[in-house]
N, C-alpha and C positions, 0 to 999 in steps of 0.2 A: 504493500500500500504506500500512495505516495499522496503528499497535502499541500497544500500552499496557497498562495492569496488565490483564494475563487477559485483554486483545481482541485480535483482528488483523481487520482488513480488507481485502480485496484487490478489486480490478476491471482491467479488461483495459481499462475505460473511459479508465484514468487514462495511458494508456503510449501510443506511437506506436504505430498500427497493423501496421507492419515487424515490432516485436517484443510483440505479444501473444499470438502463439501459444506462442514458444520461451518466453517469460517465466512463463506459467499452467504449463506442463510444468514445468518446470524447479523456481522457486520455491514454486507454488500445490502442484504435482500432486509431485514426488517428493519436497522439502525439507518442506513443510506435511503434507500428506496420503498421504506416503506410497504414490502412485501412479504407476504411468506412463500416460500421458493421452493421445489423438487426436481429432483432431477429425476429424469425418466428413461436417458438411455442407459444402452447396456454396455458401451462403452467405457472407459477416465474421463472425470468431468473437467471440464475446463470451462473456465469465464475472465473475460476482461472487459474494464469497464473504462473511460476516461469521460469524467465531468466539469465543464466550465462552465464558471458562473460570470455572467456578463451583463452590463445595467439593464437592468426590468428582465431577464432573460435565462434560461440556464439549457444548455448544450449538453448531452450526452451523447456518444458510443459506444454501443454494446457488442458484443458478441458474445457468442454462447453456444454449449452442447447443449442436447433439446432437453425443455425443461416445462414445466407447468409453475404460473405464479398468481397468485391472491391478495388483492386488496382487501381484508378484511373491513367489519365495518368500523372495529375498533382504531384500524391503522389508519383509515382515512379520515376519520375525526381526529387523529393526531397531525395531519398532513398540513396540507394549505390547500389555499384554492385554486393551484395552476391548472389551468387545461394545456394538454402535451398533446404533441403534432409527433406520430410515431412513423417514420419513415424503412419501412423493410428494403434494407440493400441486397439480401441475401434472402435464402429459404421461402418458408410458407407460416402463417399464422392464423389462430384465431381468436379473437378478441372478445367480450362481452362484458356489457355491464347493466346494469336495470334490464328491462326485456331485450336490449338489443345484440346481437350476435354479427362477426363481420369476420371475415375471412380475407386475406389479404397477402399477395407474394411479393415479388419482388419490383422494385419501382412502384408502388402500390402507398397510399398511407391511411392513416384513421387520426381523428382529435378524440379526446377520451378527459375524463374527468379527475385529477387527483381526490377530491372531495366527495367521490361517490364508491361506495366497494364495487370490483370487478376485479376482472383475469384474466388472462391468456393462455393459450396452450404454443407452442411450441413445436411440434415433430421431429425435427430436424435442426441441424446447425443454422443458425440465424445471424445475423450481420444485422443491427439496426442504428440510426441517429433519430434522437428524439429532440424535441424542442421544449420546452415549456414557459407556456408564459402565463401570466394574470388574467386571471376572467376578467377582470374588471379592466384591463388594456385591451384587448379582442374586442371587448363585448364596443369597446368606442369607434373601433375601425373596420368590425365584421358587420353586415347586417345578417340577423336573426342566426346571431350565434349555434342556439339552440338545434337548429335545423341541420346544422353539421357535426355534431356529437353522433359518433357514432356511427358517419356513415362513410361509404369505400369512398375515397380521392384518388383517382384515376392517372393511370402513370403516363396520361395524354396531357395532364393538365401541366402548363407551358410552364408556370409561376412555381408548383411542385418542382421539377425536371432543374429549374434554375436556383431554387434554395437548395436542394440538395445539391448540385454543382459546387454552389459556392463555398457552404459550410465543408464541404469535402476540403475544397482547398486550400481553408483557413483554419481548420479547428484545430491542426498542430501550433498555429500561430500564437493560439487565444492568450495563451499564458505568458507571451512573450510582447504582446500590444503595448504600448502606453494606454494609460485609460481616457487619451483622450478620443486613440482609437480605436480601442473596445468600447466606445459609448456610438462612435460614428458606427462600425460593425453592428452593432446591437440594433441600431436603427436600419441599417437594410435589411436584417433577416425577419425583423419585424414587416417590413414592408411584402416582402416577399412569403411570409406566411398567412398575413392579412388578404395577400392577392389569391394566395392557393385555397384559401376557405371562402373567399368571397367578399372581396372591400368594397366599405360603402363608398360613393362614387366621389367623394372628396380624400378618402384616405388612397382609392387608386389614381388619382392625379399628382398625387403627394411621391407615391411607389416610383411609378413610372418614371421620374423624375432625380429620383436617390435609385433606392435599392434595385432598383431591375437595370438599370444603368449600368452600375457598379458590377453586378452578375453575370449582366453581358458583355461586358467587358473581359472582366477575369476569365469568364471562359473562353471568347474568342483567341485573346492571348496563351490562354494555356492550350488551345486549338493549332495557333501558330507552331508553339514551342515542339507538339508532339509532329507536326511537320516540315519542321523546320529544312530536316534536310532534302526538301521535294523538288524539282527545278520547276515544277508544276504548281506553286503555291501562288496563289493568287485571290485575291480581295473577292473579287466572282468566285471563286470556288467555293472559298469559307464562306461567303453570304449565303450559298445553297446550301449547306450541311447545317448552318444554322437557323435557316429559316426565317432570315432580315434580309434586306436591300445592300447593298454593297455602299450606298450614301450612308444609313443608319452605321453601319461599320468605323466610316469617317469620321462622323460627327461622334461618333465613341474615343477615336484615338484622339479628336479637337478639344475634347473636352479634358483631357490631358495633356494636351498641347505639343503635342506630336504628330506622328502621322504613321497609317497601316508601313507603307515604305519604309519610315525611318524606323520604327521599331523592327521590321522583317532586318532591316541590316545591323542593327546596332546587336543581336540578339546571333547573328550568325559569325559577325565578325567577336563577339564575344567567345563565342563556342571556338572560332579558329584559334584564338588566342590562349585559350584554357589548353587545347590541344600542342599548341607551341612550348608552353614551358610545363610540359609536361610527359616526363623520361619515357612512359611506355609510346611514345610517339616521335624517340626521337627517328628511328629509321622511315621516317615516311616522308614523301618531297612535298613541301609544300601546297603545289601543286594539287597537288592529291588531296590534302587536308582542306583545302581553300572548296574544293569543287565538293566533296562529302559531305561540307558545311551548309552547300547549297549553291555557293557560285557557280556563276556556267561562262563568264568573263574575267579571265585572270589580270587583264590591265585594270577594269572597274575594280575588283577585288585589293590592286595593290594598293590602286588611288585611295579609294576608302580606310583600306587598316592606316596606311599611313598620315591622312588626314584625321584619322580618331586616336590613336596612339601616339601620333608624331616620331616615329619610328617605322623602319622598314617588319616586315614578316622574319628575314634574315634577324637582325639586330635582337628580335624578341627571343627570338630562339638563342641565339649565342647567351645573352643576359641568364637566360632561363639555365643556361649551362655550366655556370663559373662556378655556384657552389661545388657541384658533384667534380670539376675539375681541381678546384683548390682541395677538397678533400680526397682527392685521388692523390 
């Protein structure tokens, strides 16, 4: 187990096997989470959890061997009043709480009640990020809250697809924010769950405007990053895989006062350069590295490194090699 301002982390990795069961019950499931917890397969149980708490907000990821869990009624008059946005990354679930029953897999989510007893089942290994926030902050920016307890969110819905994106690829972050921005974060995933449950039509002008901005941003960039090395990347391409306009794209990278181009290069010729002073790279020509990177113009390639480094490709490399030669 691990703690700190606004984290906790837990793993059953970290404990003797003897007591990972009673210890996830006990500390993870009725002290943390407020649950009573079993485990069901026939397997070694394993769980890991990481929680961050963020203004108005609190972020978990779980994983898990299949398991069955209960809100008693006792626990949830112990609880608070968050309602949690349960997003299954992995496996199959099913949920219920008062009459309602929901079944739900992968890309798939349910809102659900801290303050009300209910459960879940499990079957299988599960992968989930939950959200939780205040009834009373939803209930300002959802209309008829009510009507979305407990019912399936559809792994079509656009606002879903994009909170999950993003907290994917900040939530290692959280811990490491300034809190001026874990308050700024805190407000786009607010935005971005408010849009996935149904914002009323001044809270989704407010969204569209921060949080889904912000969302669609970090993802197209992190879109570039995994193709970076294409010689086929292009502003049209990514506009269709993402399902915007190639302008929206623009006025994405304007709003950070760049541009799709100058990020595609600044991001390639970084990769060359990491690759230069870096020994498992020395037998490679330049060349080679430059075009891998994504170049397909080795004069434009020299111009640029050298206009951004003020240094040749050569030069970087030699520098990058003086240590391991003095210490030879």
């Amino acid at each position: 187990m691990q703690e700190g301002a606004g984290f906790f982390r837990f793993s059953t990795d970290e404990l003797p096997e003897r007591d990972r069961l009673s210890v996830w019950q006990e500390v993870f499931g009725r002290t943390v989470v407020k649950m009573e917890m079993e485990s069901i397969g026939s397997g070694p149980f394993r769980s890991e959890a990481q929680i961050y708490a963020l203004p108005n907000l609190t972020v978990a990821s779980v994983s898990s061997s299949p398991n069955r869990i209960a809100r008693t009624r006792a626990l949830a008059a112990d609880g608070s009043d968050d309602l949690v946005l349960g997003i299954l990354l992995s496996g199959q679930a099913v949920t219920h709480q008062g009459k309602r029953e929901v079944s739900f897999q992968k890309s798939e989510a349910v809102l659900w009640s801290n303050a009300e007893p209910g459960g879940a089942l499990y079957n299988s290994s599960i992968d989930f990020l939950t959200v939780a926030m205040s009834r009373t902050v939803l209930t300002q920016v959802v209309a008829n809250i009510d009507d979305v307890l407990m019912r399936l969110i559809s792994r079509d819905n656009e606002a879903l697809r994009l909170l999950t994106g993003y907290v994917r690829m900040l939530q290692h972050e959280f811990s490491r924010m300034s809190l001026e921005l874990q308050a700024a974060t805190s407000s786009h995933v607010q935005d971005l769950v408010a849009l996935a449950l149904g914002a009323t039509r001044d809270a989704t002008e407010v969204a569209k405007g921060r949080g889904v901005r912000v969302a669609r941003l970090l993802a197209v960039q992190a879109d570039i990053l995994a193709n970076l090395t294409r010689h086929d990347l292009s502003i049209e391409a990514l506009a269709a895989r993402h399902g915007i306009s190639p302008r929206y794209i623009r006025t994405l990278f304007q709003s950070e006062e760049t541009t799709f181009t100058d990020f595609v290069l600044s991001q390639r010729l970084a990769r060359v350069h990491r690759c230069l002073v870096d020994p498992r790279f020395a037998g490679y020509m330049i060349s080679t590295i430059a075009f891998e990177a994504g170049f397909g113009d080795l004069s434009y390639f020299n111009h640029a490194f050298r206009r951004r480094y003020r240094a040749t490709p050569s030069d970087i490399r030699a520098v990058g090699r003086r240590p391991d030669d003095a210490a030879g």
